[in-house]
BATI-814996 format. One record per residue: x negated, y, z of N, C-alpha, C in turn. Coordinates in steps of 0.1 Angstrom, whole numbers, plus 5000, padded with zeros to 4 digits. Layout:
XYZXYZXYZ;...
//
This chain:
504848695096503548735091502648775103;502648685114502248725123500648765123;499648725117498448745112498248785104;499148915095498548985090498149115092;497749235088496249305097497449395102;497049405115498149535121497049645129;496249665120494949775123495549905116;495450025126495050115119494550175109;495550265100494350305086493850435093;492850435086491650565085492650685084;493550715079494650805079495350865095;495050765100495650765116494550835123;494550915132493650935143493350845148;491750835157491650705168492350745178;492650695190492750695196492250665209;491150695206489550685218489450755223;489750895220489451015233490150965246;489951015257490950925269491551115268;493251085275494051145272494651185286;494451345291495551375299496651285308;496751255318497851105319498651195325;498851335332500551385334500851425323;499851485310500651505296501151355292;500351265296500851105286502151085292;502351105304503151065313504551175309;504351275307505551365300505751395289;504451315280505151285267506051175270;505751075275506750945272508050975277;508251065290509651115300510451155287;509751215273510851195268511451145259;511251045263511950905245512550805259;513150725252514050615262513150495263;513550395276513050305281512150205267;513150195254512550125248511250155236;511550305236510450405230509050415233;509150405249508150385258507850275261;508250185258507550035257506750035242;507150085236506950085221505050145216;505350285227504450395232503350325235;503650255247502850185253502050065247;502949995240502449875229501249935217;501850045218500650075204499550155214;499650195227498350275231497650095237;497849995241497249885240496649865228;497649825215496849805206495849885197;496149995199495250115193493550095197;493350075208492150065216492149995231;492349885231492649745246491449805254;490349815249488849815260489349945265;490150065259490350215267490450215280;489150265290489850255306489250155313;488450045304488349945314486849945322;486450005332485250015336484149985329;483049995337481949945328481349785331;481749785347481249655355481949595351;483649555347484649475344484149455331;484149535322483849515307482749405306;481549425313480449355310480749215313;481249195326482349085331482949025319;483549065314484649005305483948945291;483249025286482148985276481248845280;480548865291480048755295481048605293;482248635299483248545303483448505284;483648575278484048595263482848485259;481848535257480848475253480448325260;481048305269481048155274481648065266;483148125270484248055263484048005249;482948105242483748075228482448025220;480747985233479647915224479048055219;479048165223478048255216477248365230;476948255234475848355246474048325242;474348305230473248325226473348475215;474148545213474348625209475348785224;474748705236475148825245474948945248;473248985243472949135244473349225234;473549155220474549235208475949245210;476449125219477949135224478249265231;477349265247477049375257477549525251;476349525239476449705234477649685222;477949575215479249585203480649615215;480749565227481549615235481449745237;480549835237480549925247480750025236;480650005225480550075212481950095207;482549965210483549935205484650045215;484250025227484950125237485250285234;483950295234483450435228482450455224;482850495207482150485194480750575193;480950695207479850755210478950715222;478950625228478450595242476950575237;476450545223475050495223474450595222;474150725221473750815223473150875241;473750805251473850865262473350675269;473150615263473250445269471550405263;470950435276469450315268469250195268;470350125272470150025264470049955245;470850085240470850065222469450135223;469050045211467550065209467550215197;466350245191466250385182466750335168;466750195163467350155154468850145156;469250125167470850065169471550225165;470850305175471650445174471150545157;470250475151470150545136471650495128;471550375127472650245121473850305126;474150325140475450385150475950505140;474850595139475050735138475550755122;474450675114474750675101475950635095;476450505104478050475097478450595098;478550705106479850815102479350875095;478150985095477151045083477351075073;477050905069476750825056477550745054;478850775054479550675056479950565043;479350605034479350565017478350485017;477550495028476150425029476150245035;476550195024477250035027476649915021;476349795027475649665025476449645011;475849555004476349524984477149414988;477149334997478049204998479549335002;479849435010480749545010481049564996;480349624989480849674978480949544965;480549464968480749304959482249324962;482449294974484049294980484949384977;484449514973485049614972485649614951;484749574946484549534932485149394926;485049274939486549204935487749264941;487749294949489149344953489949464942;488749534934489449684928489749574917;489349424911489349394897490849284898;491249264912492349174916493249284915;493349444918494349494912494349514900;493749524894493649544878494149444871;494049314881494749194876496549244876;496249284886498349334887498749424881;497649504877498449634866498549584853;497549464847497649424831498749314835;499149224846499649184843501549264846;501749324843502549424846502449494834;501849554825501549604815501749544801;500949414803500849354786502049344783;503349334789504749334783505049404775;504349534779504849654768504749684757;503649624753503549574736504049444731;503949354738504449244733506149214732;506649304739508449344738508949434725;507549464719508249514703507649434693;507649314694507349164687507949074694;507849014701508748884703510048864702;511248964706511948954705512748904691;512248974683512748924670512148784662;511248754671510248604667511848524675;511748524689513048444697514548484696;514748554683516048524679516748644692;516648774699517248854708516748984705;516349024690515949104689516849214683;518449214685519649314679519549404689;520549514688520949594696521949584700;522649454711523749454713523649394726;524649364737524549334750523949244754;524149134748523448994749521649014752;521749084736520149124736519349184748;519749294750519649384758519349334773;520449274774520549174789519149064788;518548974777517648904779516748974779;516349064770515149144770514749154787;515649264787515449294803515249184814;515549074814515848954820514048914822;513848924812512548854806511448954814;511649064807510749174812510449144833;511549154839511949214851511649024860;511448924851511548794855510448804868;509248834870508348814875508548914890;509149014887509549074901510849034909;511448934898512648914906512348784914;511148714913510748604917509948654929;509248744928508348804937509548914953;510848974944511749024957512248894967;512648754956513548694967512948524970;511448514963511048434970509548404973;508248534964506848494962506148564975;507348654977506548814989507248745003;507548645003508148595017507148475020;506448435008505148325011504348375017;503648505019502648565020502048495037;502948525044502448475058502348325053;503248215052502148105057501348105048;500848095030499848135026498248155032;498948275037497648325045496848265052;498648205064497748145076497348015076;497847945065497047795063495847805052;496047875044494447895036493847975039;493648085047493148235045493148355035;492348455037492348535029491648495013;491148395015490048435004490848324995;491648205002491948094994493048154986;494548234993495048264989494748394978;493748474980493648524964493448464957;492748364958491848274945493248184941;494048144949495148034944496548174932;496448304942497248364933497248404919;495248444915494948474904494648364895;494548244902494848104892495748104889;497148144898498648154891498548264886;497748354882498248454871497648454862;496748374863495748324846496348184837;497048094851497447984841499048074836;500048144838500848154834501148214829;499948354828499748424816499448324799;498648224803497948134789499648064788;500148034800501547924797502148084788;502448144792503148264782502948354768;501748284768501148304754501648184745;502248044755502347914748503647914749;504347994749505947964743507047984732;507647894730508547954718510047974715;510447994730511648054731512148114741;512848234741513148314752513348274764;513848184769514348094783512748044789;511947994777510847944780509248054784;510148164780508848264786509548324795;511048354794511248434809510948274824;510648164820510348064830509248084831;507948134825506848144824506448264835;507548344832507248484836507348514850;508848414850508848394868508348294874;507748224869506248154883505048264882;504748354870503848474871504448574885;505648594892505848614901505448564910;504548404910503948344923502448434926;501948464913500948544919500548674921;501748734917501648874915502448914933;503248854938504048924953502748874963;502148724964501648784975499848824976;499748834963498648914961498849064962;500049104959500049254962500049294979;499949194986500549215001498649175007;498349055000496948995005495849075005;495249124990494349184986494049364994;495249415000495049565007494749525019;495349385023495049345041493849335039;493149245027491649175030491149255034;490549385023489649495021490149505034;491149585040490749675054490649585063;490449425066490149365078488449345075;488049375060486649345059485949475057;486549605058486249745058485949815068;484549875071484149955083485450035085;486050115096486750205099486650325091;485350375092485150515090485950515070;485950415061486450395051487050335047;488350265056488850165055490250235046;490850355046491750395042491450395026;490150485027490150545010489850435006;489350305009489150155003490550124999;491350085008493050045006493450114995;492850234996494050334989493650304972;492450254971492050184957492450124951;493550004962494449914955494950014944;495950074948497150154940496250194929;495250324930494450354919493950234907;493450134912492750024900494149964895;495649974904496149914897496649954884;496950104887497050204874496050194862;494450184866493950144856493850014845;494349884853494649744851496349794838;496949864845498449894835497849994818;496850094827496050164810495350024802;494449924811493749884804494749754796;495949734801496849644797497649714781;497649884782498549894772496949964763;495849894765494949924755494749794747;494849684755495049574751496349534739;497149574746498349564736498149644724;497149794719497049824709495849754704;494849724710493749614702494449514690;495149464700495549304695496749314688;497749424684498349414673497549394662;496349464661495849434644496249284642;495649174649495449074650496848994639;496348914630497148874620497748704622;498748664621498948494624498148434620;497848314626497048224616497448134617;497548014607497747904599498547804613;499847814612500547754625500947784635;500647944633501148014644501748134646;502648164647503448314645503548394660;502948504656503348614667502148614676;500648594669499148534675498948654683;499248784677499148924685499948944697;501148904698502048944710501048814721;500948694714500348584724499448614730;498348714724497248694729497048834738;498248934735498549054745499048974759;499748894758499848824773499148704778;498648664775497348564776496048614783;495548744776494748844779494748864792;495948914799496348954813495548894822;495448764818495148634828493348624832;492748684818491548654819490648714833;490548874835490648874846490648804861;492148794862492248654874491648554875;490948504862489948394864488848444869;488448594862486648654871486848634883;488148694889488748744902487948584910;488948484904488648324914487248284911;486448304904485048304902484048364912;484648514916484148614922484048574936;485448514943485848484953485348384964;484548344953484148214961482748254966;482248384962480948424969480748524982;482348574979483048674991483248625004;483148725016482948675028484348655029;484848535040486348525045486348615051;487948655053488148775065487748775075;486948855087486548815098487948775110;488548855106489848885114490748725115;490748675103491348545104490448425105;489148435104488548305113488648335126;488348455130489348515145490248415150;491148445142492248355143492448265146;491948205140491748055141490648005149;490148065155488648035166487447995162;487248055154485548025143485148125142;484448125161484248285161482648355156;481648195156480448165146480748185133;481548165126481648155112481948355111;482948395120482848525113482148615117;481448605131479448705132479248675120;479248555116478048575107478848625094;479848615091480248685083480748845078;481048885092480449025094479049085094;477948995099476648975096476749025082;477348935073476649045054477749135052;478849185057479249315057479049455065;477849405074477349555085476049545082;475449645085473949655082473449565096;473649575110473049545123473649455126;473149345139473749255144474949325156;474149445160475549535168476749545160;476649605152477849655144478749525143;477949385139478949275137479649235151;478649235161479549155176480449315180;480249455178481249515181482649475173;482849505160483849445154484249285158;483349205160484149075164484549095180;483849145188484549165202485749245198;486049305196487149445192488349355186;487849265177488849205166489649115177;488749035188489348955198490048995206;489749115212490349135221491749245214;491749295203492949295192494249225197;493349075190494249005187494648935200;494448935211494748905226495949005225;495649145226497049225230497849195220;497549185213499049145202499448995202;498448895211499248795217500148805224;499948905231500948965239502449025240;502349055227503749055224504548955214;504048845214504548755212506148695222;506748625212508148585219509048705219;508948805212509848915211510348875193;511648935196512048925178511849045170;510749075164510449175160511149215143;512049145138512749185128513849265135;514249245148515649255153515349395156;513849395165513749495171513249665161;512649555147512449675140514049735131;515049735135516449775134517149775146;516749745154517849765168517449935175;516049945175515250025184515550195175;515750275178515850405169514050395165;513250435168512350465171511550375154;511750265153511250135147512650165135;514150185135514750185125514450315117;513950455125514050545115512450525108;511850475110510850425102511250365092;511650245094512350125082512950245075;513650305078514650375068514050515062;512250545069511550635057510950525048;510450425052510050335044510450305033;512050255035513050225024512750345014;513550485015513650575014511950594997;510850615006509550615000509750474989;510150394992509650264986510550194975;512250264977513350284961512750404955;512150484964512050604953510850564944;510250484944508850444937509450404924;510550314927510750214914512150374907;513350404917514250434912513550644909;513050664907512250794902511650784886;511650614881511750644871510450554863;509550584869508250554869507950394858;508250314864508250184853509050144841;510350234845511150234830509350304817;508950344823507950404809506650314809;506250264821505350134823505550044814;507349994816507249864809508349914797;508349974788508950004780508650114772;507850204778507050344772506950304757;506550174747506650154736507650174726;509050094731510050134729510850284727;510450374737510650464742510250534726;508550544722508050604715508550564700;509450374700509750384690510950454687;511150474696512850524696512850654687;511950724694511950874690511250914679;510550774670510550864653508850804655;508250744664506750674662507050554654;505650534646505850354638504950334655;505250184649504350074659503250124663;501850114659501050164660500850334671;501250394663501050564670502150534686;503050434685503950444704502650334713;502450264706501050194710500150274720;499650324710498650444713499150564723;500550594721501250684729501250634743;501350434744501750384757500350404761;498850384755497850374762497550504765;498150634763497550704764498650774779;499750704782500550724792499550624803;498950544800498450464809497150524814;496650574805495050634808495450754817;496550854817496950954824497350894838;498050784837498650744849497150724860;496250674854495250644862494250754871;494050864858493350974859493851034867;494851064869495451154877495851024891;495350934897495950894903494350874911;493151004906491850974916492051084922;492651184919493051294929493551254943;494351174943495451114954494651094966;493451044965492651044977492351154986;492451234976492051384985493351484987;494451444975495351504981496451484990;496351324994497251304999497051315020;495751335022495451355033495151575034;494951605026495351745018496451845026;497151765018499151895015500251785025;499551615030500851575034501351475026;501551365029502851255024504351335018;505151355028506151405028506351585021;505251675022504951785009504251684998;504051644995503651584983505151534975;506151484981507051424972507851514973;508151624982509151754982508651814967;507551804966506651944957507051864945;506751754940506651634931508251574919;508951554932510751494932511151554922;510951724923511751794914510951794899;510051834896509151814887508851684878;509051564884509851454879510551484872;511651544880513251554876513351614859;512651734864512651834848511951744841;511351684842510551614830511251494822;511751424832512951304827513951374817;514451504823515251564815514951634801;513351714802513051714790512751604779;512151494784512551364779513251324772;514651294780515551284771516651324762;516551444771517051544760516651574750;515251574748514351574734515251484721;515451384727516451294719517451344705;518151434713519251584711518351614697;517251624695516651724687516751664670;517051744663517551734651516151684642;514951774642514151784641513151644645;512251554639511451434639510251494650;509851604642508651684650508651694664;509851764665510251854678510651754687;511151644687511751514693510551404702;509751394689508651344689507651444706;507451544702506451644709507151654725;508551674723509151684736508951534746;509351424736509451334744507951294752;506951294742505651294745504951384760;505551524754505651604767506251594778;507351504781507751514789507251374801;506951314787506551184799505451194804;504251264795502651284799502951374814;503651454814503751574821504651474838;505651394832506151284847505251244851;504051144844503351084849501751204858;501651284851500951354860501351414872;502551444875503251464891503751334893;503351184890503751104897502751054906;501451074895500451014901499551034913;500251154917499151194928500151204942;501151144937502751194948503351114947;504351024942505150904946503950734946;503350774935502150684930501750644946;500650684954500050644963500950654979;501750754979502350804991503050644995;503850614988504650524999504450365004;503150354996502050185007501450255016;500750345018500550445025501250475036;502250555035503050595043503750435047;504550365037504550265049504050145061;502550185057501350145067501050185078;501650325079501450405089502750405101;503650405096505250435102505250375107;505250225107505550115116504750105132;505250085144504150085154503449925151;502549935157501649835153502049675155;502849665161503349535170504149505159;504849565149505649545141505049535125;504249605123503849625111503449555104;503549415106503249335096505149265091;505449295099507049255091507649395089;506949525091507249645083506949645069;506049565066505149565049506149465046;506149375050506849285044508149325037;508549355048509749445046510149575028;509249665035508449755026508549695014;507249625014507149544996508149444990;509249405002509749334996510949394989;511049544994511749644984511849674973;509949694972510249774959511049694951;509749524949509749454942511049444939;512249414948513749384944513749494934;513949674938514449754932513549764914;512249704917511649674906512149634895;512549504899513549374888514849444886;515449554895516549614891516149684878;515349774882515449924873514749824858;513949694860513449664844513949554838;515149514847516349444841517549534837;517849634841518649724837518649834823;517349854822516949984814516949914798;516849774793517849824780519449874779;519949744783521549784791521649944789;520850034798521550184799521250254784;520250214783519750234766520950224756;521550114755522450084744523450154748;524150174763525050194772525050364769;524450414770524350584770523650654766;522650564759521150644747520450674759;519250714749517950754761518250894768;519350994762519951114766520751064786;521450974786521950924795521150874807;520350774802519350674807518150784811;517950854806516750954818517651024822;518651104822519651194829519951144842;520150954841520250874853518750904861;517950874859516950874866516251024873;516751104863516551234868517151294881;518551244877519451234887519251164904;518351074903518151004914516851064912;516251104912515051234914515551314923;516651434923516751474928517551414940;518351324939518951254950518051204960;516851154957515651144966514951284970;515151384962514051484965515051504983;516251484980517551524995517151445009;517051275001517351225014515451205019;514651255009512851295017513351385029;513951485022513751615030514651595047;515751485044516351485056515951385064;515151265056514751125062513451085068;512651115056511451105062510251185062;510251175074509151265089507551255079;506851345084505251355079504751275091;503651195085502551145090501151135090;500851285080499651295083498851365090;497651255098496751325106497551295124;498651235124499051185132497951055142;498051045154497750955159498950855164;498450735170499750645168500850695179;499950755188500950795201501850905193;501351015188502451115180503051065166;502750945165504250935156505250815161;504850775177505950745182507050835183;506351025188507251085189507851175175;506951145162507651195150508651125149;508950975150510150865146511150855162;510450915168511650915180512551035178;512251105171513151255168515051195163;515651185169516751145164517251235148;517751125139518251155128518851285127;519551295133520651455131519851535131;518751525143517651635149516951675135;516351545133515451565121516551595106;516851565104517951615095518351795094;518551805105518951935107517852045102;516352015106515452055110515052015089;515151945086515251965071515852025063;517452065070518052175060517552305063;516952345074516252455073515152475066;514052345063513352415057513852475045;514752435038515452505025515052665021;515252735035515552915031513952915036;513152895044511352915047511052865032;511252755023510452715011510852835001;512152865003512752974993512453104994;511753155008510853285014509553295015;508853165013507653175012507353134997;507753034988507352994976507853064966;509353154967510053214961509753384957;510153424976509953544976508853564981;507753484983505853514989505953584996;507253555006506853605022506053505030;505553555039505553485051506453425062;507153385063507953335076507253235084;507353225092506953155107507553015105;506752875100506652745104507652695115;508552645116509652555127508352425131;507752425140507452315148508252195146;508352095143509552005151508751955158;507351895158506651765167505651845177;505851815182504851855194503451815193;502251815188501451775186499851805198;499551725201498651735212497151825208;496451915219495451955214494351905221;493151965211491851845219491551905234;492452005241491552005257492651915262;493351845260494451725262493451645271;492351615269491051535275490651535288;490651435299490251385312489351295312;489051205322488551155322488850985324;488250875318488750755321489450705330;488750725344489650655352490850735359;491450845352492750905350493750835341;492750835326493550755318494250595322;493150545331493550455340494850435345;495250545354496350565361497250545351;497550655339498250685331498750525324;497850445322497750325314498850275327;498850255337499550165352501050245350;501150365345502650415346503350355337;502450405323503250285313503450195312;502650105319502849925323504549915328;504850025337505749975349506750075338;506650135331507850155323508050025315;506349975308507449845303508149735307;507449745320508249665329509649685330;509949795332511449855336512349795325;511649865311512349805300512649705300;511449655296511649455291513149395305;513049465317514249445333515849465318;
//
């Protein structure tokens, strides 16, 4: 996936201030030869122009603009360089005119203050996840009708096993063969083809799944709906942030996850509409059909939408159509500066990360400490999504509500009203997750889960219709509100961040190609545990691995927020035991400060740099020449 975006989220610090170089130089003295290559790879790709004179720069632009037919666009090149260098230089530089430095100034300001072909983009992109949450959703009503239309509607193993089969079809397609398309996809159609070809595959195979009449024949239906559901979950977060100013590129991304939750409410609203819905003359089960058929409509706006959306600039990059994306950053920036800084910037990007080409970066993201204890918070964040519990009530919450004493109708209404929660509580996440912390978010969260799953199911226990009813209700409204603001957004997030940059596009890969496996587990499994141990058992399980994750957060994975790329080389260079160790202590500080409302004194583990850290460029200079000859050493 060599081309997909390995930019910094808005969550990251820049890394434009120029930096101390005997501090840079005795941060790196202490991580090993290949840490410091690592270090070094991401302070290249973080910001390439850092350091480079002014006379060279101008140089190189000129030369740029030869090569590639756009020297008729060289005085916007000139200052999109110099801007690009340092985001503050137009202020102190007369060459940017009193408009260039209004425009300059306001992107940070006003940073909400954005061209409508942006927020066009922003409004397909929020309506492509909405496409992944209904299509993820409409199951849930339509799994308390069909089954007994296709003859697997008992309570016995067989059943149980296809149900689930059926349900879980679409992610099992998407762990082990749709989310591995994503790279070529991309790089032979682009951004824009590949969403519009995904959401065609999720509108025709939603209508193919409305058109069938036997179980084999909709779980086949379900898994080519896996062709558009894996690499549109990977496509549509790259698009937005290669076509997203900086200053907003995170809380744009971070939208995916939110619309998708609303796409899952607006899916189990659908599923209570369209029960009323009565057969008609030839056709049985017109309500369950048109609950999944529904899904699809959407995906068609989506490919409608698409075709008026700018391509990525980053990938006509790519491909050398360096005309085609000025001007296509042209209707995403208000100025002609703002577009040639981003396209200079995006080039010379993608030059250093030419640069590490011919390295095996699957090997290396498992060989290197540094790169494995990442993968393994990633992992960590990304089972705990599915195995916490979360979609057993997504895609089955009907069930759930029939179990415990609802008719049809009122678990309907109970699923939409798990859905509307799930969303609501998932607009907080923006603010809290840059707030309290990734990793305090799912400490605080894990357990609170936990009790909930348990009052859940234990509700079961209850003698009483009322009391059974009220608990279970309570217990799930009450999971999904601590999920939504804490497992919900934290772990695409966090593993966007972890990876160093040279790797991070086979870190996502990686990443999503997780959950999705652990996905098709937990919604192929969860009748099975149902018949296997009642719903008493089956949330007891899940509760259980609540807390089994609340353990391996606290000893695995490291915080990331507010980090810059250089300090979380040195968060993930902390060796395991270290950081481990440094986890079991916090145990007795959480138990003396949250418990007994003492104060105790904060354990440091990371060393974090402060802003008089600051010299001057051609220091940083030097500092850049040490690290070079460390990578040298290494790569020896």
């Amino acid at each position: 996936m060599s081309e997909m975006s390995t930019s910094p989220t808005s969550n990251e610090k820049p890394d434009t201030a120029v930096k101390n170089p005997h501090d840079v130089h005795r941060q790196r003295s202490n991580m090993d030869a290949r840490t410091r290559a690592i270090a070094n790879a991401n302070a290249k790709l973080s910001n390439p122009l850092s350091g480079i004179p002014y006379d060279r720069l101008m140089a190189d632009v000129e030369i740029f603009a030869e090569e590639r037919g756009l020297t008729h666009l060289l005085p916007e090149l000139e200052k999109g360089a110099l801007v690009a260098q340092d985001s503050t230089c137009y202020d102190r530089l007369d060459i940017f005119s009193v408009e260039d430095k209004r425009i300059l100034k306001e992107e940070v300001t006003h940073r909400w203050r954005q061209t409508p072909m942006l927020y066009y983009m922003v409004v397909m992109s929020s309506l492509a996840a909405a496409v992944q949450g209904m299509d993820e959703a409409v199951i849930n009503g339509a799994q308390i009708l069909y089954p007994t239309q296709f003859g697997i509607g008992n309570s016995n193993n067989r059943d149980s096993w296809l149900v689930g089969l059926i349900n879980s079809a679409p992610y099992l397609c998407c762990a082990t063969i749709s989310c591995w398309m994503t790279q070529p996809l991309n790089h032979y159609l682009g951004r824009k083809m590949t969403i519009f070809v995904t959401c065609m595959i999720s509108f025709l195979t939603c209508i193919w799944s409305a058109l069938t009449n036997s179980w084999w024949h909709l779980f086949i239906a379900r898994f080519f709906l896996g062709f558009g559901i894996g690499p549109k979950s990977t496509t549509v977060p790259v698009y937005t942030a290669e076509c997203s100013p900086a200053p907003i590129r995170g809380a744009l991304v971070m939208m995916w996850q939110m619309w998708t939750a609303f796409g899952i409410a607006l899916g189990d609203l659908i599923d209570l509409v369209f029960y009323f819905i009565p057969d008609a003359p030839g056709v049985t089960g017109l309500n369950w059909r048109l609950m999944l058929g529904s899904a699809g409509v959407p995906g068609l706006v989506v490919c409608l939408q698409i075709l008026f959306a700018p391509e990525s600039p980053r990938w006509l990059i790519s491909k050398g159509r360096y005309e085609d994306a000025f001007n296509e950053l042209c209707r995403l920036r208000f100025s002609r500066v703002q577009a040639a800084r981003d396209l200079y910037y995006i080039h010379v990007l993608l030059e250093a990360e030419n640069d590490m080409e011919g390295r095996n970066r699957i090997v290396e993201m498992f060989a290197i400490p540094r790169n494995r204890h990442a993968a393994l918070a990633s992992w960590v964040v990304m089972f705990g999504q599915q195995f916490c519990g979360i979609n057993v009530i997504a895609y089955y919450s009907s069930n759930i509500f029939l179990a415990c004493g609802f008719t049809q109708i009122p678990a309907l209404t109970s699923s939409f009203a798990f859905g509307a929660l799930n969303w609501l509580f998932a607009l907080p996440a923006i603010f809290t997750i840059d707030t309290f912390g990734r990793r305090n978010l799912l400490l605080f969260t894990f357990p609170c889960m936990a009790i909930c799953l348990l009052i859940t199911g234990f509700s079961f226990w209850s003698t009483s219709e009322t009391g059974r009813v009220a608990g279970v209700s309570i217990g799930i409204y009450l999971f999904t509100i601590f999920y939504s603001p804490g497992e919900g957004p934290v772990p695409f997030t966090y593993s966007a961040e972890a990876f160093p940059l040279y790797i991070r596009d086979v870190g996502m890969s990686f990443a999503t190609a997780t959950t999705w496996f652990w996905n098709f587990v937990l919604s192929i499994t969860w009748p099975w545990l149902i018949l296997a141990f009642g719903p008493q058992g089956a949330f007891g399980w899940y509760a259980t691995w609540c807390c089994i994750l609340w353990v391996l957060i606290l000893l695995l994975v490291r915080e990331t927020k507010d980090k810059t790329l250089e300090e979380l080389d040195q968060v993930f260079s902390v060796p395991l035991g270290t950081h481990a160790a440094y986890g079991l202590r916090q145990i007795p500080y959480g138990f003396k400060k949250f418990v007994l409302f003492q104060n105790p004194v904060p354990e440091q583990l990371y060393r974090v740099k402060t802003e008089t850290e600051v010299l001057n460029a051609g220091d940083d200079e030097k500092a850049r020449r040490v690290e070079e000859e460390d990578l040298e050493k290494a790569n020896a």
